[in-house]
C-alpha positions in Angstrom: 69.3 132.6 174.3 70.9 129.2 175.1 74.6 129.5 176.5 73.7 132.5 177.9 73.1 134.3 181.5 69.2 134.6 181.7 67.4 137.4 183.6 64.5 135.8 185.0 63.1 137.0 187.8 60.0 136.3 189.9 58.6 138.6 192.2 56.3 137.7 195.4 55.1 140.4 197.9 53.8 138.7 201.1 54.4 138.7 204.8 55.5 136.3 206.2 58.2 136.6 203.1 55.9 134.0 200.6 58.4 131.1 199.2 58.9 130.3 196.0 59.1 127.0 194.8 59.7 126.4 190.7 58.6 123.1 189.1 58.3 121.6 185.7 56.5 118.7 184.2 55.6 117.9 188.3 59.4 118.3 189.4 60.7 120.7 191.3 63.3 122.3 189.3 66.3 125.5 189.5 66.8 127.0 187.2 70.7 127.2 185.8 72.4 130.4 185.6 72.8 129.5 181.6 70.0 128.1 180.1 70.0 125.6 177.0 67.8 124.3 174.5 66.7 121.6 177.3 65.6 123.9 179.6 62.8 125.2 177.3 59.4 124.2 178.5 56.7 125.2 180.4 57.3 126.0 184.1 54.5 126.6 187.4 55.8 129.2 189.9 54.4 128.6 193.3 54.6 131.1 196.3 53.1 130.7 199.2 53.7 131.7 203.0 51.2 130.8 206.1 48.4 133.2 205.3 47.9 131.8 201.7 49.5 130.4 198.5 49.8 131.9 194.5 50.9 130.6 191.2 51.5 131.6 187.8 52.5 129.8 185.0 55.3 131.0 182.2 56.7 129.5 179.2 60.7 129.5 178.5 61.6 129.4 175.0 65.6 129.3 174.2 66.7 130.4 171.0 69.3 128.5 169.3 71.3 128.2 166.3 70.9 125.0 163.7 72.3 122.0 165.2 74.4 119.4 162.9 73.3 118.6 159.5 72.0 114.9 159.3 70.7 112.7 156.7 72.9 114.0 154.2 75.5 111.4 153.0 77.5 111.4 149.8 76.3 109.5 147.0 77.9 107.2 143.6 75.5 106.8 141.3 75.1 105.7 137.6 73.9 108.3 134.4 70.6 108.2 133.9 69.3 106.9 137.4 67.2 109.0 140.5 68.8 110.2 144.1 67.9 111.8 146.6 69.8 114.3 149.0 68.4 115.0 152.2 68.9 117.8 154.5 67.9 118.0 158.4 68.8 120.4 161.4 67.1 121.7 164.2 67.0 124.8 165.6 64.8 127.7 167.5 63.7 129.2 165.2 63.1 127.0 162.8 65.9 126.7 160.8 65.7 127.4 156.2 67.4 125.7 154.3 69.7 126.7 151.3 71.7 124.9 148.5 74.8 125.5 146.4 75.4 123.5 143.5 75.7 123.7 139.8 72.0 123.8 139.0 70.4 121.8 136.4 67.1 121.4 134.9 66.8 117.9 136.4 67.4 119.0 139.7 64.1 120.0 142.3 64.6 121.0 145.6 61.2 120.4 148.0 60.8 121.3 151.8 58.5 120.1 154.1 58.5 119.5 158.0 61.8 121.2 159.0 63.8 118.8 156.1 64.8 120.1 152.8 65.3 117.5 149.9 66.7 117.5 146.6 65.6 115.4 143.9 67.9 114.3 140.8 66.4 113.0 137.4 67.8 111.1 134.7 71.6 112.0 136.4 74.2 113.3 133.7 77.7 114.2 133.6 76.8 118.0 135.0 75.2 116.2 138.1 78.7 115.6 139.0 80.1 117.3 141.7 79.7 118.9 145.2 76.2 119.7 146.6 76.0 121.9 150.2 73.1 122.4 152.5 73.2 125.6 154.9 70.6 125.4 157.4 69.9 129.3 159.0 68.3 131.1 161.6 68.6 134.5 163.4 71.1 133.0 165.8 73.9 131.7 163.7 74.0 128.8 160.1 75.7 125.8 159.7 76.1 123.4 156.4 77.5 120.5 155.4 79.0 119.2 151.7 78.3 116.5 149.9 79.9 115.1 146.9 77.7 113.1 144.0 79.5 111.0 141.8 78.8 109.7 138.7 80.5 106.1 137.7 82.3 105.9 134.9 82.3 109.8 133.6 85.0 112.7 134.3 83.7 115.8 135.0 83.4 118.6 132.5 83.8 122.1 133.0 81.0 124.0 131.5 82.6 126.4 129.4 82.2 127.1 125.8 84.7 129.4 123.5 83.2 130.3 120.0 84.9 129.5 117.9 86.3 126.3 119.6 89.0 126.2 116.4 91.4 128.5 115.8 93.8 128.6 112.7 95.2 131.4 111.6 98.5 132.4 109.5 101.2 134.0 110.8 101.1 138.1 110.4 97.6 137.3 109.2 94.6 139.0 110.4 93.1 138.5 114.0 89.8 137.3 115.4 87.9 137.6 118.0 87.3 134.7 120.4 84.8 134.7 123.0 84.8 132.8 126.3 81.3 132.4 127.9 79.7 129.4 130.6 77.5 126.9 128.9 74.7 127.4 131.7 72.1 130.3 130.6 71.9 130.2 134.9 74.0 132.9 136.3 74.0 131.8 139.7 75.9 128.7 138.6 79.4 130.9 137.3 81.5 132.4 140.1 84.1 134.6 138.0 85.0 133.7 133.9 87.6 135.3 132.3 90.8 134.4 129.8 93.7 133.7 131.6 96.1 137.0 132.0 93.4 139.4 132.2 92.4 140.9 135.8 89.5 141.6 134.8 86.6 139.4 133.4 87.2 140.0 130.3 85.3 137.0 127.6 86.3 138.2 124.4 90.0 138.1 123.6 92.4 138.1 120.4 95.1 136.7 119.2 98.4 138.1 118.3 99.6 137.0 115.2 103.1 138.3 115.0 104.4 137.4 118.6 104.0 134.3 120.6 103.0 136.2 123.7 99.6 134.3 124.0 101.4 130.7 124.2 98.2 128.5 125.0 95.3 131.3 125.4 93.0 129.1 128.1 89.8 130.1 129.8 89.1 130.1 133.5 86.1 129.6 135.2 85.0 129.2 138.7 81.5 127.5 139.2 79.0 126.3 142.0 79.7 122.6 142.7 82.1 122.2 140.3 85.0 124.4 142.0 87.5 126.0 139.2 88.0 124.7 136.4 89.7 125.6 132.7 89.2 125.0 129.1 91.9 126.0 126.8 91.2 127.1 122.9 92.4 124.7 120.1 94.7 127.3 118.5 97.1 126.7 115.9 99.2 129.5 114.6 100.8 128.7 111.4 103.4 129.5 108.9 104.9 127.7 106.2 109.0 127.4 105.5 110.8 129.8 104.0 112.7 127.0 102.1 114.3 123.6 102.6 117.2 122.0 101.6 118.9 118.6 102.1 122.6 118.5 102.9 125.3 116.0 104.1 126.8 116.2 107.6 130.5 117.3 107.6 131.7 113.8 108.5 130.3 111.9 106.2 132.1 109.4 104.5 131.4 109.0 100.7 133.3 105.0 100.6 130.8 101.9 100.2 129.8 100.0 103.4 130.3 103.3 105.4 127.6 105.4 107.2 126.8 108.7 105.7 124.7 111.4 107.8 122.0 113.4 105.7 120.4 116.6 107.1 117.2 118.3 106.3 116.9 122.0 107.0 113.1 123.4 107.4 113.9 127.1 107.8 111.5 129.5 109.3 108.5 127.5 110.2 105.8 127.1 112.9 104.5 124.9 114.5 107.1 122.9 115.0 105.0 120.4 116.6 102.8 119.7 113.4 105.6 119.3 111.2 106.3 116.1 110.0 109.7 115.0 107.8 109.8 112.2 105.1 112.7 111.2 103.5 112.8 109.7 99.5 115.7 107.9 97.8 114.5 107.8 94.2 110.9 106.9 94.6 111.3 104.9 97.5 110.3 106.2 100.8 113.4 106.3 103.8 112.2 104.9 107.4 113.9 107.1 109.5 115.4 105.3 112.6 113.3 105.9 115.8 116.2 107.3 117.4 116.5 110.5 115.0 114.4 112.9 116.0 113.3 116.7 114.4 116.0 119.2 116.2 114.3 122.7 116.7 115.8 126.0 117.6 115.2 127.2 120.8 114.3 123.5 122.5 116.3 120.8 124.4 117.3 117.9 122.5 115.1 115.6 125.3 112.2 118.0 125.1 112.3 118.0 120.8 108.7 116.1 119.9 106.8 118.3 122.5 107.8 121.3 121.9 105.5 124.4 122.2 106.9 127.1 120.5 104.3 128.5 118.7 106.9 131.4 116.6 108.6 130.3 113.6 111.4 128.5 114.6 114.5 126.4 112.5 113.8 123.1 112.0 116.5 120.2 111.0 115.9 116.1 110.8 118.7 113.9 110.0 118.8 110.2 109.1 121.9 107.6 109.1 122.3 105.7 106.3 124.7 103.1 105.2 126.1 104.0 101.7 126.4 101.2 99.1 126.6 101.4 95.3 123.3 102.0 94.4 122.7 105.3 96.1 124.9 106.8 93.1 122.0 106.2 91.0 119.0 107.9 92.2 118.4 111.0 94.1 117.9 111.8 97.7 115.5 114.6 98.6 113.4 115.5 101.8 109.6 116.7 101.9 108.2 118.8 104.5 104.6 118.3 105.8 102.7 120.8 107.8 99.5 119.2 109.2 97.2 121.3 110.6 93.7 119.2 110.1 91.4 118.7 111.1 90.3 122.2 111.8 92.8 123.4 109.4 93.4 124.2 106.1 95.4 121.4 103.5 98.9 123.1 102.6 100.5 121.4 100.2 104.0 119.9 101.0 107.3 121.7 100.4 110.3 119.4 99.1 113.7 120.0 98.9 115.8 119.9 95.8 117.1 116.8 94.9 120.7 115.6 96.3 122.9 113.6 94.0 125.8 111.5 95.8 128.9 109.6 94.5 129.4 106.5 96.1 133.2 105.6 96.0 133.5 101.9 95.9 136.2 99.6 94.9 135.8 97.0 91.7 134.2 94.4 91.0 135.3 92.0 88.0 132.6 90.1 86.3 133.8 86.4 86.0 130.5 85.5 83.9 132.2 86.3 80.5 134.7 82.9 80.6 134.5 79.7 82.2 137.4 79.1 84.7 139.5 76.6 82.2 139.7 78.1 78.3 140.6 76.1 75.6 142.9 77.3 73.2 143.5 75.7 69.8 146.5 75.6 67.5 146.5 78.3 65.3 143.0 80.1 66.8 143.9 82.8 68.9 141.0 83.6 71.7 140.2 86.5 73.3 139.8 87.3 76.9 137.5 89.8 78.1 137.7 91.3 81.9 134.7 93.5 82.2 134.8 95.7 85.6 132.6 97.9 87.8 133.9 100.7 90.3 133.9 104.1 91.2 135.8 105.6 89.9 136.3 103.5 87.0 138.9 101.1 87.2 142.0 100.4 85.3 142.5 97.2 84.3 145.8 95.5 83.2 146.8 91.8 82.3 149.7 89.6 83.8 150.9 86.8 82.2 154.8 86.2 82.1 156.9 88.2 85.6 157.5 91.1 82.3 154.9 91.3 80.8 151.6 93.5 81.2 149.2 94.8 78.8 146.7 97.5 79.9 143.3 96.9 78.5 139.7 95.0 78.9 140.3 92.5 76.4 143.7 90.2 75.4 144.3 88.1 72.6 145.7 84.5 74.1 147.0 81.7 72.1 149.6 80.3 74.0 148.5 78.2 77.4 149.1 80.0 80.7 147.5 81.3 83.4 146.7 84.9 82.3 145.7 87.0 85.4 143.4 90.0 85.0 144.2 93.5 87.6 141.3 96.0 88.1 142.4 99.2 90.4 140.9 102.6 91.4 141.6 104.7 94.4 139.3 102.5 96.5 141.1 99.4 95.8 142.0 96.8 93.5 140.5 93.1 92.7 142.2 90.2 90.3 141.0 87.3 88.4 142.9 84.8 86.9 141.9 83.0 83.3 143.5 79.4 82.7 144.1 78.7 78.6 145.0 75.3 77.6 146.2 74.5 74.4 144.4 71.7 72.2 145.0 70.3 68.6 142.5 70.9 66.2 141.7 67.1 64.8 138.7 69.1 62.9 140.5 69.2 59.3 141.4 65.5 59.4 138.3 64.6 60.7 136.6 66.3 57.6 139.1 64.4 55.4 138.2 61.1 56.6 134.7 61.7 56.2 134.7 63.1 52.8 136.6 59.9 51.4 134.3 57.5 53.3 131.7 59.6 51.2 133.8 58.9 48.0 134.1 55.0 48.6 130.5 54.3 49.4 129.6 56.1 46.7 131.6 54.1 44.0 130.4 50.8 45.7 126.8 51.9 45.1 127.4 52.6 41.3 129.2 49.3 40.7 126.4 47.2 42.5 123.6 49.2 40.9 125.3 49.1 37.6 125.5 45.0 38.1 121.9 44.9 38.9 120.6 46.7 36.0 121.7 44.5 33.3 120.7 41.2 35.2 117.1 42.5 35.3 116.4 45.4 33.0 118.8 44.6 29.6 117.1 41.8 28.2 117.7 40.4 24.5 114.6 40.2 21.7 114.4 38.6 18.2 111.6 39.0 15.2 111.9 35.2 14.0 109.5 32.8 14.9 107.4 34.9 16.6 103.8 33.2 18.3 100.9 34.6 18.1 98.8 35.4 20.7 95.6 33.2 20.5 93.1 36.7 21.1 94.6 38.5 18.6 97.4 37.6 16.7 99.9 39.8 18.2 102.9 38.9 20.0 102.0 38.3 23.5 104.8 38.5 26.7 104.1 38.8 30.3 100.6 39.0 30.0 101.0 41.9 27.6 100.0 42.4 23.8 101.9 44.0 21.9 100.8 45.4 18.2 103.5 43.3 16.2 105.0 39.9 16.4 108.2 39.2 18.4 110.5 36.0 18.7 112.7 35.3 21.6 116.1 35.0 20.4 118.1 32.0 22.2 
């Protein structure tokens, strides 16, 4: 055995006392007190003393463990390509060669001439990961690790859990889920089992009225892939109880102020799938980024990622800036629970509908007058101050330092400036009307016109009167009358007529 003492001894009877002389390959050699691996060989004893000379011949083989593992290097390679890993140690005996890895069907191993080689085809994702070569023989092992990695992949961990979707109701009824290795080859799985159980235990179940099985995961330990864990899609649900919609204690119900509104989702789970949506009337709210879903049980800072899979308290609130128009429609929140993919649809849940006063101080509409009204003599006019505010305002008119008269409209037919008051508890707003008194030139006007009417009128008769006698009266007389040479008659103008006429002079 190399490293150790030998025993060797060589014997010669003789006398004189025969000397003996060792040589190998020609040399004349000692042998060490430990022999090694380079001391094997084949050695010639020769004894001799003056009488004669012997030999004898004897072969020294030194057993040794496996020396260094060469030749195997690690490797980067793409999906789909060829390598090669090669492993190569000497030894006395012979060394054999083992491997540990996460076997695949693309995977050979071949040995031939002291070397053991391993042959990858058409590299995938499970090709990824460490490959070790142990070279052995009767006096001792060694082995060396390799890593093969696979460009642009992650590795997988070979685990599949049936079913790999798990959504269930809260208090509803368990199932069974079972955690098993993907590879049919049971040399490749070290230890499996759920997390939590000693033993290696595949099938576990859910508990549906505690949250003692947080985020249920499977462990496995493999060849060439090391540990590694897979945790079940699990989604343990329950709808609220109710919801309602409320305002925060300090909000302030006056116009241009902010208000805060809360939602409470009682009794609900997951918090983590819930999402919040706010309406004002039929329009939908965009909650500010900054306000967040509060949930029992969870920091403030921690609120979006929070794991508590028991039914928990949920609240969202939103800031908004009150103005007039938020007295008119309603304000209501709607819960969503999303569960999909894997889950089922459950329709939303929303809250019943908030109605808020908005206090807000008036507002007088100046579109009913112009800013100067005329007034005319003996035409009263009336002023109308039309105003908006919560709550509704009063309004009263000042026109004189003692006098006021309460009401929307006034009756005006003196000149002035006439000013108009609308209060409420918010506050108070004032417009002021300007009347001007003018004469009313209408009746005079009517008056002139109606006697130019009269005038032309009796100038039309007279010349019309004048014309007709100068061109339509016209004097006849029955002496002398000529005949008309066609047919006796009396003829004028071109005309005949059926009896004889004479133009009197």
């Amino acid at each position: 055995m190399e490293y150790t003492p030998h025993n060797l001894t060589c014997t010669v009877e003789g006398y004189p006392k025969p000397e003996t002389i060792w040589y190998k390959d020609g040399d004349e050699v000692e042998l060490p007190e430990n022999l090694t691996r380079r001391d094997a060989g084949q050695y010639l004893i020769y004894a001799s003393n003056n009488h004669s000379s012997v030999y004898h011949t004897v072969e020294l083989v030194i057993i040794y463990p496996p020396s260094q593992i060469v030749e195997l290097e690690d490797s980067v390679v793409e999906v789909g390509s060829t390598v090669w890993l090669k492993c190569s140690s000497t030894g006395n005996p012979r060394p054999t060669y083992s491997w540990s890895y996460y076997r695949t069907a693309n995977v050979m191993e071949e040995n031939e001439d002291g070397v053991s080689r391993l042959l990858i085809h058409s590299v995938t994702v499970y090709n990824l990961g460490s490959y070790t070569c142990q070279a052995s023989n009767e006096r001792g092992n060694i082995s060396k690790t390799v890593r093969v990695t696979v460009k642009d992949v992650k590795q997988e961990c070979p685990i599949k859990i049936t079913p790999d979707w798990l959504v269930i109701p809260y208090q509803g009824k368990a199932q069974n889920i079972i955690c098993e290795p993907k590879s049919s080859d049971s040399t490749n799985v070290k230890e499996i089992h759920w997390q939590g159980f000693k033993s290696n235990k595949l099938i576990w179940q859910p508990h549906t009225q505690n949250d003692s099985d947080l985020s249920p995961v499977c462990t496995a330990t493999f060849e060439g892939i090391g540990t590694c864990q897979k945790p079940l899609n699990f989604i343990l649900y329950k709808t609220p109880d109710r919801i309602s919609i409320r305002p925060v204690d300090n909000c302030s119900l006056l116009e241009d102020e902010k208000c805060q509104l809360q939602c409470d989702i009682i009794n609900v789970a997951p918090a983590r799938n819930l999402t919040v949506r706010w309406y004002h009337g039929n329009d939908t709210i965009e909650a500010p980024i900054k306000d967040s879903l509060q949930v029992t049980g969870c920091p403030p800072k921690n609120n979006t990622n929070c794991d508590i899979r028991t039914p928990v308290n949920v609240s969202s609130t939103i800031s908004i800036i009150l103005n007039r128009t938020h007295s008119k429609a309603e304000f209501r929140c709607e819960a969503q629970l999303d569960l999909r993919p894997e889950g089922p649809q459950l329709p939303n849940i929303t809250s019943s509908p908030l109605n808020i006063t908005v206090y807000y101080k008036p507002v007088i509409n100046d579109t009913k007058h112009p800013k100067t009204i005329p007034v005319f003599t003996g035409y009263p006019e009336v002023l109308v101050c039309e105003a908006d505010g919560y709550p509704p305002p009063k309004i009263q008119w000042l026109y004189s330092p003692d006098k006021s008269v309460s009401g929307d409209r006034l009756n005006v037919s003196e000149p002035g400036f006439y000013t108009c008051n609308a209060t409420n508890e918010v506050g108070s707003v004032s417009h002021v009307f300007k009347v001007i008194l003018k004469e009313d030139y209408l009746p005079l006007i009517a008056g002139f016109v109606a006697v130019t009417v009269v005038i032309i009128s009796v100038i039309f008769l007279f010349i019309y009167s004048i014309y007709y006698k100068n061109t339509k009266m016209r004097r006849y007389s029955l002496k002398n009358p000529k005949l008309s040479t066609h047919n006796s008659n009396v003829a004028h103008n071109g005309w005949d007529l059926q009896f004889p006429m004479t133009k009197l002079s």
